[in-house]
C-alpha positions in Angstrom: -16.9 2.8 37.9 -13.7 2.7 35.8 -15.5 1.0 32.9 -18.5 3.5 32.9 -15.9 6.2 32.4 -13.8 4.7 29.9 -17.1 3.8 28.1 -18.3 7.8 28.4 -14.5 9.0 27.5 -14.8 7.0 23.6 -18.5 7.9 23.4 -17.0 11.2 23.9 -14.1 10.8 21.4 -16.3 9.4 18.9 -19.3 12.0 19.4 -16.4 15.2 18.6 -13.9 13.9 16.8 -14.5 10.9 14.6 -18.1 11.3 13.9 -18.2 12.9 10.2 -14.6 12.5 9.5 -14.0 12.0 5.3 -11.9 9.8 3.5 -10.0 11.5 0.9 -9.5 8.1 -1.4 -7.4 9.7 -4.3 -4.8 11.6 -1.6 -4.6 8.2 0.3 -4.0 6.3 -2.9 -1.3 9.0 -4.0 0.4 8.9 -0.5 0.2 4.5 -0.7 1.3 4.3 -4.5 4.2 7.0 -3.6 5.5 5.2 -0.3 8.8 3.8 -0.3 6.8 1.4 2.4 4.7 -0.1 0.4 6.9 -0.5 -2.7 8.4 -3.0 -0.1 6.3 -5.6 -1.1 8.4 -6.0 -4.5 11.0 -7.3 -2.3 10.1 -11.1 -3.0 9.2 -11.2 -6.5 12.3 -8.1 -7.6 14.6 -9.0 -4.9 16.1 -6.3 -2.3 18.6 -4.5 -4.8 15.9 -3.9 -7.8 13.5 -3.1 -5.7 15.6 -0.4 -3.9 16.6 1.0 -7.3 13.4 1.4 -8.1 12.2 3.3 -4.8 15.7 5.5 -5.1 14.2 6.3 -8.7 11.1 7.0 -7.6 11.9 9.9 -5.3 14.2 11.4 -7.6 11.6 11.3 -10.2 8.8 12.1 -8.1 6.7 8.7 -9.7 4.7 6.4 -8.2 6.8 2.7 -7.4 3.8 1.6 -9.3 3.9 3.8 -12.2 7.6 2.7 -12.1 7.2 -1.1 -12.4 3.8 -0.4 -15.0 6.5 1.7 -17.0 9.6 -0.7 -17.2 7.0 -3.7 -17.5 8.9 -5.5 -15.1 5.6 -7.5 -13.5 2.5 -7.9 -15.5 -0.6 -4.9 -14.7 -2.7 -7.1 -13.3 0.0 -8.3 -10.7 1.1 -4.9 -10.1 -2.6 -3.7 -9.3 -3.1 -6.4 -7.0 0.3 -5.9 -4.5 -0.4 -2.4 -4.6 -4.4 -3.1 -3.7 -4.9 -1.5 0.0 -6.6 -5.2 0.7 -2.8 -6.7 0.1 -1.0 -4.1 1.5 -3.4 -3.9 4.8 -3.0 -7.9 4.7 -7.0 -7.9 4.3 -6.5 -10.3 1.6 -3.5 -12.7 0.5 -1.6 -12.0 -2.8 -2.6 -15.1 -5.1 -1.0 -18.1 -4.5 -0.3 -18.5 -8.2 2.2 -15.0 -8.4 5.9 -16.3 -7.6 9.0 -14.4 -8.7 9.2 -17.6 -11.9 5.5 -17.1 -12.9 5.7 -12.9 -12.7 7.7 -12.5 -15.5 5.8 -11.2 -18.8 
């Protein structure tokens, strides 16, 4: 009996209020590339102190980490689109092996 209502309450949930719901991919992309968060994952190949500059910066700037790093050409682009990719930064994909803080250099 439990299960037939749990199964009725997320039919329920789904029929009025996730059913139609829109992704807004350029606001989500904005909120990702602006989040001090994700600008964490500069942290191995920048190292704790740069990468904290770089958030701090950020902020005060109201820039994207991204745009940031692109900007002082502190990683190569390609590298930089890839750690900020929502496939690496939801772990839905590894980074490439072949990126390491000696290799990122440009």
């Amino acid at each position: 009996m439990s299960e037939q209502h749990l199964v009725k309450a997320v039919t329920t949930l789904v029929d009025n209020c996730v059913a139609g719901i829109k992704v807004n991919v350029d606001h989500c992309r904005h909120e990702v590339e602006h989040s001090s968060i994700a600008a964490t994952i500069l942290s191995p190949l920048l190292g704790y102190e740069e990468t904290t500059r770089l958030i701090k910066t950020a902020v005060a700037h109201k820039q994207s980490v991204k745009e940031l790093v692109k900007e002082q050409r502190l990683l190569p682009n390609q590298l930089i689109d890839e750690l900020f990719s929502p496939e690496v930064l939801t772990n839905a994909k590894k980074l490439n092996s072949k990126h390491s803080v000696a290799s990122s250099s440009n």
